[in-house]
N, C-alpha and C positions, 0 to 999 in steps of 0.2 A: 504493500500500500504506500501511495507516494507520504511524501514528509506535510506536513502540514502547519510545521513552524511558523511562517507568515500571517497566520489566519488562524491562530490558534486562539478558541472563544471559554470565557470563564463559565465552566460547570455550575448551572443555579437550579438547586432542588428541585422539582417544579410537583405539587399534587395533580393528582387527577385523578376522573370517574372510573374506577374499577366496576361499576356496576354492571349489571345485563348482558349484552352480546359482546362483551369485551374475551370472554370463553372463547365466543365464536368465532370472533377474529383471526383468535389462536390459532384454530387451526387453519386459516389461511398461510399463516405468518409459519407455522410448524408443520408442514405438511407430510413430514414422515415422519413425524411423532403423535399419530390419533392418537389421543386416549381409549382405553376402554370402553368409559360411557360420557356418551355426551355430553355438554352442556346444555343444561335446561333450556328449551326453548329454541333450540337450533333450530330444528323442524320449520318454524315461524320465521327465522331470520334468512333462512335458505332461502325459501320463496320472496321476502323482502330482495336480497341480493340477487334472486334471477329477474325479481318487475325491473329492477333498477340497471341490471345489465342485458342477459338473456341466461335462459335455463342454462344453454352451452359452456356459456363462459363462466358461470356459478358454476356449473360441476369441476370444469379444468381448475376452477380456485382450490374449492374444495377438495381436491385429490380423492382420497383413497377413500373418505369418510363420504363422498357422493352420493352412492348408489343408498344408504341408508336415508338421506334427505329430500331428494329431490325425485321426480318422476319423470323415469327411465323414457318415458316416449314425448314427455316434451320436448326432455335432453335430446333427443332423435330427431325430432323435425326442428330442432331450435339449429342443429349441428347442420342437417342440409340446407337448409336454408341460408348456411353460412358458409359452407363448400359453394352453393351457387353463386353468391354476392360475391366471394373472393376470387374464383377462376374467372369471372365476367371482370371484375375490377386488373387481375392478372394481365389478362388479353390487352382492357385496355392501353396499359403501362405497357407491356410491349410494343403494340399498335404505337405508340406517342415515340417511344426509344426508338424505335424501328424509323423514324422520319428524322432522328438526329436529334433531338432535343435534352435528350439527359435527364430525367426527370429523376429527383429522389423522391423517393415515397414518404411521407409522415406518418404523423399521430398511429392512428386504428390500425392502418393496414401494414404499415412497420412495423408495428408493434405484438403484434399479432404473426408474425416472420420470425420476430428476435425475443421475443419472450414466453410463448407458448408450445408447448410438447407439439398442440395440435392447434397449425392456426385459425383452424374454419369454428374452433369454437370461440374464437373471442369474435365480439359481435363487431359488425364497424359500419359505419354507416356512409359520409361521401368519402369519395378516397380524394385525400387530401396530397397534391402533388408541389414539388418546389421546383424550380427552372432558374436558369440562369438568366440574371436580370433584365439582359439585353433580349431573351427569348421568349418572355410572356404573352407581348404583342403579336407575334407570330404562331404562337400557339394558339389564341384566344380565335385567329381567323382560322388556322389551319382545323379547329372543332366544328366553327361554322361554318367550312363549306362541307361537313361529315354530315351535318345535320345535328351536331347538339346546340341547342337555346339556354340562356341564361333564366333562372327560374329565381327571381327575386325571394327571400322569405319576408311575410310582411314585417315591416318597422315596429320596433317597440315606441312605445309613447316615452320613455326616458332616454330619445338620444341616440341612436344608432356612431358605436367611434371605431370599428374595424377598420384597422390600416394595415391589414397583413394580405389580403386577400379577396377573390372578388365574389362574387356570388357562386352558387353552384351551377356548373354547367353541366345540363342535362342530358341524356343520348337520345338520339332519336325512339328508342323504343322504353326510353323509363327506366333501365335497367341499373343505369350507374349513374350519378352524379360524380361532376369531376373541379374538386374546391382549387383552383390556379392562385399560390401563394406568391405574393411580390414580395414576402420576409415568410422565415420561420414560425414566427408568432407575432401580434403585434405588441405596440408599448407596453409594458419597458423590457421586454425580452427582447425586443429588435437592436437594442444599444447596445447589448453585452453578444451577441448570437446576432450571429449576419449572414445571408444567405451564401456570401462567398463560403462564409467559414463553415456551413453544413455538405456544402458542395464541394468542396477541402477533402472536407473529412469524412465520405458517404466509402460505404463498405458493397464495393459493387456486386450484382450477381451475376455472374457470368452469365449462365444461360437464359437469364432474362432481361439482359440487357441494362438495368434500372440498377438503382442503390438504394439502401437503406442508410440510415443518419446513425452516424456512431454513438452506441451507449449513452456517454455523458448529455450529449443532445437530446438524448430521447427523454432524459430524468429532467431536464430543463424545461422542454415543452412540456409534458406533464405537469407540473408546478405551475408556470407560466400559465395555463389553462386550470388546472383546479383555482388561481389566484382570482381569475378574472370571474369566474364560478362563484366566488366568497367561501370556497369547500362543503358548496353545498350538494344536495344528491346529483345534480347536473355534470360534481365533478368526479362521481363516484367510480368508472369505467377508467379515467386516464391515473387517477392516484391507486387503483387496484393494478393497473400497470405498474407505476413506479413500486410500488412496495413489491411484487415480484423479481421489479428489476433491483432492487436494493437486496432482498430474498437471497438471490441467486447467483449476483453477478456483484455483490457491492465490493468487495477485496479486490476485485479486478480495475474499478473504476479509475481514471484518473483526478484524482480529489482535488488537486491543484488548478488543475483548468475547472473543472463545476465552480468551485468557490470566486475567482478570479471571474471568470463570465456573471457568475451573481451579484459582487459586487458593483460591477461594471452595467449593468442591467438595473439597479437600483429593485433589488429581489430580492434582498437580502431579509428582509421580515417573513413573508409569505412559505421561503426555502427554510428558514429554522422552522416556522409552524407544521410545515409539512413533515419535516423529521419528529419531529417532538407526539408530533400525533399518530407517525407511526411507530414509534416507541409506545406512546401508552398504550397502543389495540394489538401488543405483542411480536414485533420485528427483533430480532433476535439481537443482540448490542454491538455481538460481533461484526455485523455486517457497515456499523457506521465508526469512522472514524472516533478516538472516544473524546476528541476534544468538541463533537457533538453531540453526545450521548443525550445532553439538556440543553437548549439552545432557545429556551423562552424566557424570558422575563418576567419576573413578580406582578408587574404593573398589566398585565394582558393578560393574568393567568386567571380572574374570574372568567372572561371570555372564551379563554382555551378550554378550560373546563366545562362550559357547554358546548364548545364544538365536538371535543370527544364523547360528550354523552348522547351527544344527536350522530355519531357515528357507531356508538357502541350499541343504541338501540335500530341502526339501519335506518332513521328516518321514519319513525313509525308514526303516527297520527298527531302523536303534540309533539312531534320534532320535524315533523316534512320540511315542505317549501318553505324556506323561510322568510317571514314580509318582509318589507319595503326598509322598515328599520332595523332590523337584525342587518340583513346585510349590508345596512348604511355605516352601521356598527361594528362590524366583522371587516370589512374594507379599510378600517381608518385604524381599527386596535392590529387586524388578524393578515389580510394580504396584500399591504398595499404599504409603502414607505411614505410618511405625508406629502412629499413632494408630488411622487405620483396620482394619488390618490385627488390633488387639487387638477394636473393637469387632466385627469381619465372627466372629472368632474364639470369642466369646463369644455370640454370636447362632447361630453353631453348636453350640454346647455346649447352649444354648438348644433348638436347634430337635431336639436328639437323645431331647429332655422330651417336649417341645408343639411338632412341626412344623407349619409353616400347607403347606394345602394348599392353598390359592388358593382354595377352592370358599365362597362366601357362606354363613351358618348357612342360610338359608332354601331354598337349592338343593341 
């Protein structure tokens, strides 16, 4: 594991909700350690975890303990269903490589490559692609003359501020959406994390022409997107990634570039929450550096402590969505640096004027 003398942060106790499905967790986080008998209530949280991802991807979490929780013929059509989206989203990214472009793949369908025994169970929805900067333009015509259209999603009433990418573009038969990224993720992951530098450092596939975005990038975007989420269920599928990828691959990491890009990305709040909360729902201690082991602060930690209990319980009925003020609240204590947090704010105020709809003047 690289050195981490530079960036070496002071251990602060921190309490938190052991309650409820924090068991549960467990066996996400310890996947070849089931216990004998379950913890209470598993049954309940299983099906919470598959509404929130898909049956598929709750059982590959689940491992070995699965077949006791979950029903075996959801898992079945949840899994083809996912074979079908991936080999269609496959084709496409060849189709695109295949014309010279270079696409890396992100989020879902990367991630679901490089983190998964079997990827057609992790669920993924548009396949989100990155291009070299100069080659968006040509790609965004070279879709429409295939026959894919841009399919706006309607504008929220607080602001629309996506600066990473453009709307999803459609195939002509429905099948794929395809999200054309002009950055990695947008503000403030775009500051630390630049498309040159995922395009650097993409891990190509030979027989498919494409790349996938190295490790540390992928724990990046992850964060990056539960941030802008405020951690709530919305961002439960890309931090059920990271905590896989921390699971499995964290020794291997390079610790020095993630910290360095987060600092530089003004991430730096949101990336300790995201550790600290996967420590308290059981990520094994080994797998983080241990001058992160605790990486919250006293002053955020009544906060923190609901955010793990609205994770330990899966978001269950007095934890779901959370309004308007929670995550006005969770932005400003939980994933958001202040500085950020005024600019994301005023870019909404903004986009309440002149929202961007992602769609190019010319399409």
């Amino acid at each position: 594991m690289k050195s981490l003398s530079k960036h070496a942060t002071r251990e602060i106790p921190m309490r938190t909700s052991r309650e409820g499905g924090v068991g549960f967790w467990h066996l996400i986080a310890h996947p070849a350690a089931a216990p004998a008998a379950l913890p209470g209530g598993a049954a309940t949280w299983a099906a919470r975890l598959a509404g929130l991802t898909s049956p598929a991807m709750a059982a590959d979490l689940l491992g070995p303990v699965a077949d006791k929780l979950l029903d075996g013929e959801a898992v079945r059509l949840s899994r083809l269903q996912g074979r079908f989206r991936r080999a269609r989203q496959r084709q496409t990214l060849r189709w695109i490589a295949s014309a010279g472009f270079d696409p890396v793949a992100l989020k879902g369908f990367a991630n679901a490559a490089l983190l998964y025994g079997d990827p057609d169970a992790r669920v993924v929805g548009d396949l989100d692609i990155l291009v070299r900067p100069e080659d968006w333009r040509r790609l965004v015509d070279f879709l429409g003359a295939a026959g894919y259209r841009f399919m706006p999603a309607p504008l929220p009433r607080w602001g629309f501020i996506s600066d990473a990418s453009l709307a999803p573009c459609i195939s002509p038969d429905g099948a794929v959406n395809v999200d054309i990224h002009l950055k990695p993720d947008c503000y403030p992951l775009s500051r630390g994390l630049s498309a040159e530098a995922v395009l650097g450092a993409g891990c190509r596939i030979e027989e498919d022409a494409y790349a996938l975005p190295a490790l540390e990038h992928v724990l990046l975007l992850a964060i990056s997107n539960a941030s802008k989420d405020k951690f709530g269920p919305f961002a439960v599928k890309q931090l059920a990634d990271a905590l896989v990828l921390l699971r499995d691959h964290g020794g291997e990491l390079d610790w020095e570039e993630i910290l360095w890009r987060v600092r530089r990305a003004r991430l730096w709040r949101a990336f300790r929450v995201t550790l600290a909360l996967f420590l308290a729902l059981g990520l094994p201690r080994e797998c983080l550096p241990r001058n992160l082991h605790a990486p919250v602060d006293r002053v955020k930690g009544g906060e923190f402590e609901r955010l793990v209990a609205a994770w330990s319980r899966l978001f269950d009925g007095a934890t779901g969505q959370p309004g308007p003020f929670t995550l006005l609240r969770r932005e400003w204590l939980l994933s958001a640096e202040p500085d950020v947090a005024v600019v994301r704010t005023w870019w909404r105020m903004k986009g309440l004027a002149r929202p961007r709809t992602g769609v190019p003047s010319r399409h």
